[in-house]
C-alpha atoms as an extended CHARMM CRD file, in Angstrom:
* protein
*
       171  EXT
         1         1  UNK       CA             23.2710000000      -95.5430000000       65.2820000000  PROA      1               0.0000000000
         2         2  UNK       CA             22.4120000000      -91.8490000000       66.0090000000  PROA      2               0.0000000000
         3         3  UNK       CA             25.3530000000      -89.1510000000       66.1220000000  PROA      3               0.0000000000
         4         4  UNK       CA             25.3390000000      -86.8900000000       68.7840000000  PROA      4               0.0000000000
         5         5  UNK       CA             25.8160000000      -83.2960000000       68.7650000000  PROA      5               0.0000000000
         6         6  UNK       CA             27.4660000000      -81.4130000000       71.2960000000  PROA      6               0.0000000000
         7         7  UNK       CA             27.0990000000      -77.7790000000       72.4600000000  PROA      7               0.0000000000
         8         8  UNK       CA             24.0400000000      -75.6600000000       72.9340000000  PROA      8               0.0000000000
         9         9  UNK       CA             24.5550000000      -73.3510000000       69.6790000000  PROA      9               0.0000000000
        10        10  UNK       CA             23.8060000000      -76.0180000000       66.9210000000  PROA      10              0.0000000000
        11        11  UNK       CA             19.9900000000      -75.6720000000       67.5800000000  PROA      11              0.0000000000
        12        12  UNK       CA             19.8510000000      -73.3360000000       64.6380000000  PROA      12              0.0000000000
        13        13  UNK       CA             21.6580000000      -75.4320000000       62.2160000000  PROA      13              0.0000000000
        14        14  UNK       CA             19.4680000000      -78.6010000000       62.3490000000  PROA      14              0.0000000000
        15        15  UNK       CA             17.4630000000      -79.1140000000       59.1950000000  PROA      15              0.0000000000
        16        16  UNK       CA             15.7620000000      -81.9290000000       57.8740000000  PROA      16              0.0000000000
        17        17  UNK       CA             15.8690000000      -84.3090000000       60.9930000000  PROA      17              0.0000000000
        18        18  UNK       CA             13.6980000000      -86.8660000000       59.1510000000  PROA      18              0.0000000000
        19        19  UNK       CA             10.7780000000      -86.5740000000       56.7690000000  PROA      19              0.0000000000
        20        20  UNK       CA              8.7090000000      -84.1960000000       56.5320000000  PROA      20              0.0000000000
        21        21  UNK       CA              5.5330000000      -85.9760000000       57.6080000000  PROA      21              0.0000000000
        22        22  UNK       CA              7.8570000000      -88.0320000000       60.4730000000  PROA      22              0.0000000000
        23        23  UNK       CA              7.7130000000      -86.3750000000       63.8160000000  PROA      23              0.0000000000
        24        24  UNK       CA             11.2520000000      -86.6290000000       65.4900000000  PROA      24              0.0000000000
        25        25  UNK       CA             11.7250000000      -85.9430000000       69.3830000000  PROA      25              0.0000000000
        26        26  UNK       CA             15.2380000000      -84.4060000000       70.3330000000  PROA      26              0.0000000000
        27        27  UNK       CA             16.3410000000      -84.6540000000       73.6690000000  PROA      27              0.0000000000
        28        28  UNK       CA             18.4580000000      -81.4560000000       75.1080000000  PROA      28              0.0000000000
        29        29  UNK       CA             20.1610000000      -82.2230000000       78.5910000000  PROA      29              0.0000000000
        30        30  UNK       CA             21.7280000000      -79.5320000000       80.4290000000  PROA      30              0.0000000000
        31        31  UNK       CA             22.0790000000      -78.9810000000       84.0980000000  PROA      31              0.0000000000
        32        32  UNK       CA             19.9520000000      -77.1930000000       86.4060000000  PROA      32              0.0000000000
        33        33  UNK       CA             21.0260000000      -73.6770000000       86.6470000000  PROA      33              0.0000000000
        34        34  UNK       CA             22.5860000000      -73.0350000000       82.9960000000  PROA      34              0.0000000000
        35        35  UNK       CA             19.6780000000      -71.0220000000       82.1860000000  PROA      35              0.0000000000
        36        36  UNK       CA             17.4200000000      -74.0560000000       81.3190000000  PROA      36              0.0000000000
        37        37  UNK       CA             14.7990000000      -71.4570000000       82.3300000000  PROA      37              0.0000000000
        38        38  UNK       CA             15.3010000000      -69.1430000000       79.5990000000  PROA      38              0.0000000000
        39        39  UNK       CA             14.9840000000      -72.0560000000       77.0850000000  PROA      39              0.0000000000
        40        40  UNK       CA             11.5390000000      -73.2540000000       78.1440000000  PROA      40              0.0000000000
        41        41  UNK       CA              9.7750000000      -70.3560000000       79.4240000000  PROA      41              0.0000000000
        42        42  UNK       CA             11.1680000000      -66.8750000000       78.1230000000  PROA      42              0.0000000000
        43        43  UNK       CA             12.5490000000      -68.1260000000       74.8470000000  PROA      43              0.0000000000
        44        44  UNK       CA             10.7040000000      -71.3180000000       74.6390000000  PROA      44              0.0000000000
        45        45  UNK       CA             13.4630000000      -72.9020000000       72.0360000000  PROA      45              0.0000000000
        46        46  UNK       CA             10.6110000000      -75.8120000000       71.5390000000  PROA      46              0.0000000000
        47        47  UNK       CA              7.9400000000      -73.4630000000       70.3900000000  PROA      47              0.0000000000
        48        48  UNK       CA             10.6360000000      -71.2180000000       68.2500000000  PROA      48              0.0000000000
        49        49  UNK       CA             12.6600000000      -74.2900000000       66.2810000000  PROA      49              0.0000000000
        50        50  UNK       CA              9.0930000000      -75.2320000000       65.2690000000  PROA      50              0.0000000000
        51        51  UNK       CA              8.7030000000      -72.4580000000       63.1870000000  PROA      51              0.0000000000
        52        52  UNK       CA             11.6800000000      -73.5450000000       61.4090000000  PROA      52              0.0000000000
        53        53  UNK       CA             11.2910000000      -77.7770000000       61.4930000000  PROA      53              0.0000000000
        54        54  UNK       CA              7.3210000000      -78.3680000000       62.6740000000  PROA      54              0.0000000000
        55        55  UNK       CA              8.2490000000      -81.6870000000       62.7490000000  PROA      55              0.0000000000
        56        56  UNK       CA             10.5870000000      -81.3250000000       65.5360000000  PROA      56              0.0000000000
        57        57  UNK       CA              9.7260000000      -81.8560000000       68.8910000000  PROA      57              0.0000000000
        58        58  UNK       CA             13.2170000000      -80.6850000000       71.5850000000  PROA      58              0.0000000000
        59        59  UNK       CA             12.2690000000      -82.3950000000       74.9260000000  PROA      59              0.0000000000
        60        60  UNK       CA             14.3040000000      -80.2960000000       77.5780000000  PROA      60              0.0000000000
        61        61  UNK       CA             16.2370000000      -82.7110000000       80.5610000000  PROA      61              0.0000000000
        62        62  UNK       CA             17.3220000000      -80.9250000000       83.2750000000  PROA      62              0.0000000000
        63        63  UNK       CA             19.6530000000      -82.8380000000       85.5260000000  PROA      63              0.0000000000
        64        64  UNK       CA             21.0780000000      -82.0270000000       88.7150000000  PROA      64              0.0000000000
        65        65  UNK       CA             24.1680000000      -80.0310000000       88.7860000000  PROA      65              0.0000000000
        66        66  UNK       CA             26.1560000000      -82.2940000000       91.4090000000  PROA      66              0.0000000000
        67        67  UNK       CA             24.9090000000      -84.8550000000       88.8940000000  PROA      67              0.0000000000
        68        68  UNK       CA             25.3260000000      -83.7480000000       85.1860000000  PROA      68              0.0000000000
        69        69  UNK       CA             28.5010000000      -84.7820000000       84.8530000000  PROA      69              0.0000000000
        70        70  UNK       CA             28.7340000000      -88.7610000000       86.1660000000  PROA      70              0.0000000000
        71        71  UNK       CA             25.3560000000      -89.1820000000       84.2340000000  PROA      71              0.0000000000
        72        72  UNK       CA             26.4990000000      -87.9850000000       81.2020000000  PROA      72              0.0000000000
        73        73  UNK       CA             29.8800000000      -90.0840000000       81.2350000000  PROA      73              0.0000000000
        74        74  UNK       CA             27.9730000000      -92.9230000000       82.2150000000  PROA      74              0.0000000000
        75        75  UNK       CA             25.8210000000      -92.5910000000       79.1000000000  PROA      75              0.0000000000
        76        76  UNK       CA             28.7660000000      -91.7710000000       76.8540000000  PROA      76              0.0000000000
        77        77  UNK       CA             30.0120000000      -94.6790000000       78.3830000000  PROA      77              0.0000000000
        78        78  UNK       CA             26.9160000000      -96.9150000000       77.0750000000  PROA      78              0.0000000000
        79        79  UNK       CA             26.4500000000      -95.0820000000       74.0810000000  PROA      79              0.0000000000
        80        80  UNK       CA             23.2270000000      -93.5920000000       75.2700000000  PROA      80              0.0000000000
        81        81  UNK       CA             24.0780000000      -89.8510000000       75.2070000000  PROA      81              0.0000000000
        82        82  UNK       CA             20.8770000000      -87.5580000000       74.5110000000  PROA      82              0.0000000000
        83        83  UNK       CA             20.9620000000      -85.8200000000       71.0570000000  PROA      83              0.0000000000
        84        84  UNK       CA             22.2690000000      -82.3420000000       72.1910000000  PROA      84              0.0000000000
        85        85  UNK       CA             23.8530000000      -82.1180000000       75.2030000000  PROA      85              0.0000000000
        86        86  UNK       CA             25.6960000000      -78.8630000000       77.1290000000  PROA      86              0.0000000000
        87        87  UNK       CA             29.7380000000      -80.1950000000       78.3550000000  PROA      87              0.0000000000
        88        88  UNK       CA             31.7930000000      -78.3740000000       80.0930000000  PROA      88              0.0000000000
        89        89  UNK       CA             34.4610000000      -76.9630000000       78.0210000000  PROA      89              0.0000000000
        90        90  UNK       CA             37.2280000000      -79.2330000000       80.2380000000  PROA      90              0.0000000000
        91        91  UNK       CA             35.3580000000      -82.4440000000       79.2380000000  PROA      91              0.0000000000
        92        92  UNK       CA             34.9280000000      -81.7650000000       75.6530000000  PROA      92              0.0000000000
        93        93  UNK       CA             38.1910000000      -84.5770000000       74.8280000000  PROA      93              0.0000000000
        94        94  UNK       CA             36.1410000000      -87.3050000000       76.9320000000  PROA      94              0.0000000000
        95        95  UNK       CA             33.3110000000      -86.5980000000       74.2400000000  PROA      95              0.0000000000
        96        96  UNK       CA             35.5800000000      -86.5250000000       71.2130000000  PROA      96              0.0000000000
        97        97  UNK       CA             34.7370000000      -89.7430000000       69.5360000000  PROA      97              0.0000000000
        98        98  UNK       CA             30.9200000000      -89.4930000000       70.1260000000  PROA      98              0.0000000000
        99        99  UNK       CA             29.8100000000      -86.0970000000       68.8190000000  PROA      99              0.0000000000
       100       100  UNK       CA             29.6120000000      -85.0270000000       64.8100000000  PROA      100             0.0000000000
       101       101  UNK       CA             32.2130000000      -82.7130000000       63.5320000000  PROA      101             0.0000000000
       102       102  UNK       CA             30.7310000000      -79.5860000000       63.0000000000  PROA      102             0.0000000000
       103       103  UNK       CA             33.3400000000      -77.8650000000       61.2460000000  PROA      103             0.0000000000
       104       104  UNK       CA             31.9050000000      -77.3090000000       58.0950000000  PROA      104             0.0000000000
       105       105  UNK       CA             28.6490000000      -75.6430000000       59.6140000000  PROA      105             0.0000000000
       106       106  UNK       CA             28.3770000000      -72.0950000000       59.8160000000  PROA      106             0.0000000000
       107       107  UNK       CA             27.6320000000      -71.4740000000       63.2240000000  PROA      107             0.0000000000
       108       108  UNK       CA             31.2650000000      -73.2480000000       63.9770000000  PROA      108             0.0000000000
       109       109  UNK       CA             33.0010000000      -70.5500000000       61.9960000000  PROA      109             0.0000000000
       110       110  UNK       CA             31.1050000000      -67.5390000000       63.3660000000  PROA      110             0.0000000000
       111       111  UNK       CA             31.5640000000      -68.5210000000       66.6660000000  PROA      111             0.0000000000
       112       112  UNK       CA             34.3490000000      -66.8110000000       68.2700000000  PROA      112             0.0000000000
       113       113  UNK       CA             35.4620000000      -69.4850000000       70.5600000000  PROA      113             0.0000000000
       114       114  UNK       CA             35.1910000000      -72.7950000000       68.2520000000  PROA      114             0.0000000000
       115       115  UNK       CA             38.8510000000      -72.4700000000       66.6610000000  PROA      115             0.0000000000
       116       116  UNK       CA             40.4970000000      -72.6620000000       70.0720000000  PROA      116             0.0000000000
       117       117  UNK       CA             38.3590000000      -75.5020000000       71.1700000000  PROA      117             0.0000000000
       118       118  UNK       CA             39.2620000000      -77.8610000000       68.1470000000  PROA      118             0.0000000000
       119       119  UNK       CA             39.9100000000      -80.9110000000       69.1240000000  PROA      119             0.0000000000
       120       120  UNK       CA             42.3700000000      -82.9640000000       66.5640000000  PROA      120             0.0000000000
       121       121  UNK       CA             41.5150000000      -80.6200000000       64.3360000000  PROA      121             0.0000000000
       122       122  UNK       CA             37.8290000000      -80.9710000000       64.0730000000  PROA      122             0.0000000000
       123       123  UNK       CA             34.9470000000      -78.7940000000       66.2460000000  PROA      123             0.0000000000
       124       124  UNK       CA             33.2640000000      -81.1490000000       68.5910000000  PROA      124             0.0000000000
       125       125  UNK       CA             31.1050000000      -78.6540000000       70.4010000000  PROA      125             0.0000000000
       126       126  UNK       CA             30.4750000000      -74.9380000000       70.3440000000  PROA      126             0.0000000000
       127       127  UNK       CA             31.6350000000      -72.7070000000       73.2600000000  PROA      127             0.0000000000
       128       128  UNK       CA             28.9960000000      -70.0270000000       74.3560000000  PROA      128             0.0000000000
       129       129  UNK       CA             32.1440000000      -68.5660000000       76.1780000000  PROA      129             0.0000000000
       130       130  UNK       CA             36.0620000000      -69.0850000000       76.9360000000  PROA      130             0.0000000000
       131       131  UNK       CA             37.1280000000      -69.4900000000       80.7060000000  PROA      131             0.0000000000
       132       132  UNK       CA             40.2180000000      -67.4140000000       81.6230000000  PROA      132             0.0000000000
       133       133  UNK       CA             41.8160000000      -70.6450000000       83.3010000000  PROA      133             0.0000000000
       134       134  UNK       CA             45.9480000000      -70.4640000000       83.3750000000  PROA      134             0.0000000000
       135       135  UNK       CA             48.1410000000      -73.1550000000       83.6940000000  PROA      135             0.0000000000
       136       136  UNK       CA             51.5210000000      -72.4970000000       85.0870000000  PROA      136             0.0000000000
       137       137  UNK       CA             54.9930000000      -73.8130000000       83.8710000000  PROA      137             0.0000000000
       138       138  UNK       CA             58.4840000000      -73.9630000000       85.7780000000  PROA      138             0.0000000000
       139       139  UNK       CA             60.5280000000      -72.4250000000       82.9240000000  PROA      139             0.0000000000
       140       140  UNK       CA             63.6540000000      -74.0580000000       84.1990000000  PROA      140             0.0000000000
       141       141  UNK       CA             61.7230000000      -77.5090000000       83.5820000000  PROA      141             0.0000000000
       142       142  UNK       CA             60.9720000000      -76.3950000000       80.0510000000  PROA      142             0.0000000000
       143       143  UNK       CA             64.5340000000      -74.6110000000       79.4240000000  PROA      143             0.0000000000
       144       144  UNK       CA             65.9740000000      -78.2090000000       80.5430000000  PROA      144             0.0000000000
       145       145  UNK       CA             63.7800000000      -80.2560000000       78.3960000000  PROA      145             0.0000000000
       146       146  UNK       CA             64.0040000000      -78.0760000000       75.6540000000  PROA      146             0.0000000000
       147       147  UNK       CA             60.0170000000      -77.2490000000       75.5450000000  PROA      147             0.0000000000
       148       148  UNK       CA             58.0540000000      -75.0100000000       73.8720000000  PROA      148             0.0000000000
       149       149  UNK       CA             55.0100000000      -72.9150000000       75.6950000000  PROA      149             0.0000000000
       150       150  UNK       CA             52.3620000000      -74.9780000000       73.7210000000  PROA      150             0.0000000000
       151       151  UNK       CA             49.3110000000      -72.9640000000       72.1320000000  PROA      151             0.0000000000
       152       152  UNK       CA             47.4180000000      -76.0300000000       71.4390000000  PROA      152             0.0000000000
       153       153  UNK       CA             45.5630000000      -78.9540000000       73.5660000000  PROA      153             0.0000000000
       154       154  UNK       CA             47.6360000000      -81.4970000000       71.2420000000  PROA      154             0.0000000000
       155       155  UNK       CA             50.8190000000      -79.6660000000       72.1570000000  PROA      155             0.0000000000
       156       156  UNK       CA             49.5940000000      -79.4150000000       75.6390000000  PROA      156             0.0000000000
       157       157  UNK       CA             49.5930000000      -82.4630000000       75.8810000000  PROA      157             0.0000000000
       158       158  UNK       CA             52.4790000000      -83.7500000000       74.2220000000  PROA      158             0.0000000000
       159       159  UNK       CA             54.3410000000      -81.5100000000       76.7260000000  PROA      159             0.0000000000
       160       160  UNK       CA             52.8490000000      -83.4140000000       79.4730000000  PROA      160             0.0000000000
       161       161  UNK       CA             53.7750000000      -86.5340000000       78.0460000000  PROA      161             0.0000000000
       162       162  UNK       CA             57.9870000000      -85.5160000000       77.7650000000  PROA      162             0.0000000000
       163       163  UNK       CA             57.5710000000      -83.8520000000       81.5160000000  PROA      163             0.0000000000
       164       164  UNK       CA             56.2820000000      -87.4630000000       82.1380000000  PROA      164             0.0000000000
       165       165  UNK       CA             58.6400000000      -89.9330000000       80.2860000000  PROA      165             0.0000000000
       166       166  UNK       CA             61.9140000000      -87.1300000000       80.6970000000  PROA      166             0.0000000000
       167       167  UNK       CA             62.2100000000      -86.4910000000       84.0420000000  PROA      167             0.0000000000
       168       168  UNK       CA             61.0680000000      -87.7250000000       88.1470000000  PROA      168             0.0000000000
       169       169  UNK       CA             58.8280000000      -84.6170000000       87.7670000000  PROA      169             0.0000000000
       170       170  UNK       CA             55.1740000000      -85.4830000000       87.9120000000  PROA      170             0.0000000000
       171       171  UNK       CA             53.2100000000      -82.7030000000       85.2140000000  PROA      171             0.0000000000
């Protein structure tokens, strides 16, 4: 069964998808209004990762934006998700268990934005950006439960889980 990868910056790093006489076809979903355009007609990324992999074809789906998301749970959800795929940063857990860990490639350590992103410690997609999104805490809720601010998703949401389980407070 095919891995996926997730995020829109690992088109540089795939080498040697199949042999070399073996065409393979890619499929690259995004939705509409991400900039599809500048992948297909002012930096046509089909035309340019040929020069790297001529035996790589990237076939470009662009799907609704009031759409992307239910269509792409529903194919995580069958275990038909295309080969790369762009997620919104807040659904990157959902994805978790069907993407490769990209870790150990190169474009994960150069990118500013992966280390943050981690998910149980491995990189499951690569951020072209962070979001300045807050969430706020009641420090007396924290003071009484004896929390910490937490500076990871994993400690995020273990927090959530003691707000839960310790009090009639809903996190």
């Amino acid at each position: 069964m095919k891995k996926i990868l997730g995020g829109l910056l690992i088109m540089g790093t795939l080498i040697g998808c199949g042999q070399k006489d073996e065409t393979k076809v890619l499929t690259f979903s995004t939705w509409e209004g991400t900039g599809e355009q500048f992948f297909t007609d002012i930096n046509d990324i089909n035309n340019e990762y040929k020069k790297i992999n001529p035996n790589v074809t990237i076939k470009i789906e662009k799907i609704p934006n009031t759409e992307y998301d239910t269509t792409m749970k529903i194919r995580n959800t069958a275990k038909q998700l295309p080969d790369i795929f762009a997620i919104r940063n807040k659904h990157m857990y959902s994805y978790r268990d069907a993407v490769h860990d990209l870790s150990d490639l190169n474009a994960s350590k150069i990118n500013t934005f992966a280390e943050p992103y981690k998910i149980d410690g491995k990189v499951v997609g690569l951020p072209m950006y962070g979001f300045n999104e807050y969430v706020y805490y009641r420090k007396s809720v924290f003071n009484k439960l004896g929390l910490e601010v937490p500076q990871t998703w994993n400690e995020f949401l273990g927090v959530v889980e003691t707000i839960n389980n310790s009090s009639d407070l809903i996190p």
